[in-house]
N, C-alpha and C positions, 0 to 999 in steps of 0.2 A: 464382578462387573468388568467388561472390558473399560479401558480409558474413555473412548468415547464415551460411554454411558455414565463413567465416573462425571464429564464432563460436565452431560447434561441436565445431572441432577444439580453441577456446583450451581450453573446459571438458572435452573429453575428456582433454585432458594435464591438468588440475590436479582432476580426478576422480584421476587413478593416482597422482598428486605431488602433495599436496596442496602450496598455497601461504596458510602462515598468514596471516591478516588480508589479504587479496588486496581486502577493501574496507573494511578500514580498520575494521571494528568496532568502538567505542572502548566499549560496558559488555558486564557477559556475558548470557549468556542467561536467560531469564527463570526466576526461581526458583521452584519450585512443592512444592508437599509431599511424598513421596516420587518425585519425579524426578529420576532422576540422568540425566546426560547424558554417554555415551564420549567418551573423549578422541578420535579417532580423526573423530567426530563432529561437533565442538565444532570443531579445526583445519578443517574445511570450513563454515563459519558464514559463508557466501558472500553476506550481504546489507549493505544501509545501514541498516537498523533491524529494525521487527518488525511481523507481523501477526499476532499470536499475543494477545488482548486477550480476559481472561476474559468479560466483559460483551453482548462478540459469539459467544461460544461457548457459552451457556447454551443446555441444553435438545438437547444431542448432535446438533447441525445436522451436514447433510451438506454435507462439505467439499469443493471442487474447487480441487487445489494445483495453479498450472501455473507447471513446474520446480523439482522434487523437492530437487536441489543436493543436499545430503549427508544428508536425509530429519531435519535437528530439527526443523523445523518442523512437521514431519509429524507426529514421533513428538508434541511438542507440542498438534498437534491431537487426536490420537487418544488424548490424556492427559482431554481432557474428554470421549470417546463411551465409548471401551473396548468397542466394540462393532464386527463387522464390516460391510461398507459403509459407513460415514460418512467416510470417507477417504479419495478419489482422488487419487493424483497422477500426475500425464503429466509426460513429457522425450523430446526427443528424440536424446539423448546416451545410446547403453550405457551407456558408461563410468562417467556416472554414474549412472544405472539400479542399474548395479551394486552400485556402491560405498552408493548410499542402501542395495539389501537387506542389503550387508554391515553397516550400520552400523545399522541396523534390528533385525538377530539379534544385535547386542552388548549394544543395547538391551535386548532379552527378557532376557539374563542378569541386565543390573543391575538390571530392575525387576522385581518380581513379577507386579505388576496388566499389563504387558505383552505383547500377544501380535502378530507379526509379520504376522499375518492381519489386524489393525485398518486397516492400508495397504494399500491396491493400486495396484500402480505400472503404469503403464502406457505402451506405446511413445504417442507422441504431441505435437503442439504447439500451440502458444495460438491457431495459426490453423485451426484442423479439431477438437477438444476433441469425444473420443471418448462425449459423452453425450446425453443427449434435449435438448431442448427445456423449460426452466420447470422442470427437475429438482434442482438444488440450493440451498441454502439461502446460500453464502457461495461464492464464488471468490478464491483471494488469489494474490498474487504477490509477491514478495522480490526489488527490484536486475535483474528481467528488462527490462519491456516500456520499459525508458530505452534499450536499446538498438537500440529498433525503430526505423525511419526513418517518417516521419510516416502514410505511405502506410499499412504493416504496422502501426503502431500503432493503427492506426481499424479494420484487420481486427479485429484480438487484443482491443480492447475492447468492437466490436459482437459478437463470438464470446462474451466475457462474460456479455454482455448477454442473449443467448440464451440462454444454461443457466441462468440465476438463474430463481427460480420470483420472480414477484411479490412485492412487497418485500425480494427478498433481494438481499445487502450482494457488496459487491466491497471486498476489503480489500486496498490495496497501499502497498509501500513503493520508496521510487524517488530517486536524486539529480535534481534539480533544479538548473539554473544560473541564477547571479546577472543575467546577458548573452547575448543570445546567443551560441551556440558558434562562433567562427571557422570558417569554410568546412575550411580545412588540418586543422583538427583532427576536424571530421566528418566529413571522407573518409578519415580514417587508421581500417581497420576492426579492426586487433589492440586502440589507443585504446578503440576501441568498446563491443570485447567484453568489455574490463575496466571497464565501466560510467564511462568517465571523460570519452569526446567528443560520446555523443548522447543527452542532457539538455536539455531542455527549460526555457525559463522557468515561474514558477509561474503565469502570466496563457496561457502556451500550453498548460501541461498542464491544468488546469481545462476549457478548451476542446473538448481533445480529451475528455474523461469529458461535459462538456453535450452534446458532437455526435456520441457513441453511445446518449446517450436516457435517461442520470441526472440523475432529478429535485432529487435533495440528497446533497449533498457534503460530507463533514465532515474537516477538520483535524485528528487528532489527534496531529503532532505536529512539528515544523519545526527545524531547527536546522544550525548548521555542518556540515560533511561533509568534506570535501576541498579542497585549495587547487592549482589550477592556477600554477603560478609563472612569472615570465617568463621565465627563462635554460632552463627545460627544455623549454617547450611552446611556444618563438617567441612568446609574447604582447610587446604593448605595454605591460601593467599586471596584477598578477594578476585570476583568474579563481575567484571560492570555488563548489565548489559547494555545496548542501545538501542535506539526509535530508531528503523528506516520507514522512509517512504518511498515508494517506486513508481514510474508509469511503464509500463510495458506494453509494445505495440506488437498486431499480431499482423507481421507483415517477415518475409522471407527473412531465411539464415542467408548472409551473405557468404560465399564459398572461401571467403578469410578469416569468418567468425562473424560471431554478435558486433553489432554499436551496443556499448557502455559507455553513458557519459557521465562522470563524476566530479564535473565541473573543471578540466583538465582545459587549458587557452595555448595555445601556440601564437608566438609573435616572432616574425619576421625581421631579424636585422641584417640583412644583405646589402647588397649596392645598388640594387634592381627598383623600379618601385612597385611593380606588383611581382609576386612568387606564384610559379607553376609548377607543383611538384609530379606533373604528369598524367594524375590519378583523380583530376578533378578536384583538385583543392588547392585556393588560389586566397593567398594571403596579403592584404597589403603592409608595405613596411613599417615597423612601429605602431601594430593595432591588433590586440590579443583578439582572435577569432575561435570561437570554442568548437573544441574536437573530441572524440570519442578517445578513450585511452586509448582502442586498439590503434589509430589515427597516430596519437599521441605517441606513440612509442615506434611506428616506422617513422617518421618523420625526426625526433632523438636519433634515433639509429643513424640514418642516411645523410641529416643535415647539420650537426652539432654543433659546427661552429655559424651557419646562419639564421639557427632558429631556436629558440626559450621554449622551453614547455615548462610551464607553473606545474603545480604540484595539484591532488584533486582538493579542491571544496568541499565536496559532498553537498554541492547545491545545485543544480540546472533547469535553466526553464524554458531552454529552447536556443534558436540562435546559432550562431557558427558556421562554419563550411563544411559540413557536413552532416 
């Protein structure tokens, strides 16, 4: 079997068997005002974090989920349209196909505002994404495209790239590794398919989103994940991974590069009370305004003695002068 196939057999079996915490989940699902979420449901919460961020969902955008997984996500999404069309999801797994409509109709009991027509699931994968051209407003994805090999990964994200309408967001969540991944451990494909050996570093993953033709990049959220340890996975020293979460806008490469913002602030301490670094970026004195690294790092360069730049967070949610 190719990987992929290896793939789809792992999530066909833990589609019928679920396997609690299968990626290690460590909070619960995001809590919102009359949404309950099935149990049934919840035990298949098959990511490393979340794409599910109110701020990106205002205004009932049309959703394109590619791999459904046990359908909270979904149902999450369609917690802010409540309307039908605004929520696509593809898989190319029955099995879980299935199990999201089943868990989708448990849904309808426990919520009121619910109707199982807000989703439409569809047969499908990240690399042929059953929609037009420039047609939706958001694409996300949960713990899938880390197990692409680099090749399929740059299909899955120019594929993205193509359904977003202009400026619309690509919102994923994904382990990322500290190192690269040892050869051994990227060819083990069952590894894989449990989102554990084909992670990328955060300087390769960035890359692969600049070299599908996303103009800005945004961090919003970074942290521990996973620990490869030596005595189980043959290493030399352990291996941590990490949860990122990104939003990505499909809006022009600037001719200096991408916006990346990883929560990087510049603050102003000159003698002036507002700063014009000529470039459209206007700072006032003693007040951190958040900037893009690449920002971040001509403005260090050029002004050193009258401007701080903090170090990244790996948090961002908007905001800043630029």
């Amino acid at each position: 079997m190719t990987y992929l196939e290896t793939t789809a057999q792992f999530y066909s079996e833990v589609a019928q068997t679920p396997q609690v915490g299968l990626c290690c989940v460590q909070s619960n699902s995001l809590q919102l005002p009359e949404l309950k979420i099935p149990q049934p449901m919840q035990e298949m919460n098959y990511g490393c974090g979340t794409m599910v961020r109110p701020a990106e969902l205002a205004n009932a955008p049309t959703v394109l989920y590619v791999g459904v997984g046990g359908g909270l996500e979904a149902l999450q999404f369609a917690y802010f349209s409540r309307r039908r069309g605004t929520v696509i999801a593809v898989d190319p797994v029955m099995a879980m196909r299935e199990a999201a409509i089943r868990n989708l109709e448990l849904a309808a009991q426990e919520n009121a505002w619910f109707d199982p027509e807000f989703v439409e699931i569809r047969d499908g994968d990240a690399f042929f994404l059953s929609v037009a051209d420039a047609s939706v407003d958001v694409v996300a994805q949960n713990c899938l495209f880390n197990i692409f090999k680099p090749k399929d990964l740059h299909l899955a994200l120019k594929e993205a790239f193509r359904v977003l309408k202009p400026n619309g967001r690509l919102l994923m969540s994904d382990p990322i590794a500290t190192r690269p991944i040892p050869e051994h451990l990227q060819q083990d494909e069952r590894l894989r398919a449990m989102c554990l050996s084909g992670a990328l570093t955060y300087v390769q993953y960035i890359e692969h989103l600049v070299n599908a033709g996303f103009g800005q990049i945004e961090i919003r959220s970074r942290r521990p994940y996973r620990l490869l340890d030596c005595q189980s996975y043959g290493l030399k020293e352990h291996l941590l991974l990490e949860s990122l979460d990104t939003v990505s806008y499909k809006v022009s490469i600037p001719e200096d590069g991408p916006c990346i913002f990883t929560g990087k602030t510049a603050i102003y301490a000159g003698g002036e009370p507002i700063f014009d670094d000529g470039a459209g970026h206007f700072l006032q004195r003693g007040i951190s305004a958040a900037v893009c690294d690449k920002t971040a790092a001509k403005l260090a360069a050029s002004f050193p003695e009258d401007i701080l730049i903090t170090d990244s967070t790996w948090h961002y949610d908007g905001g800043g002068c630029c």
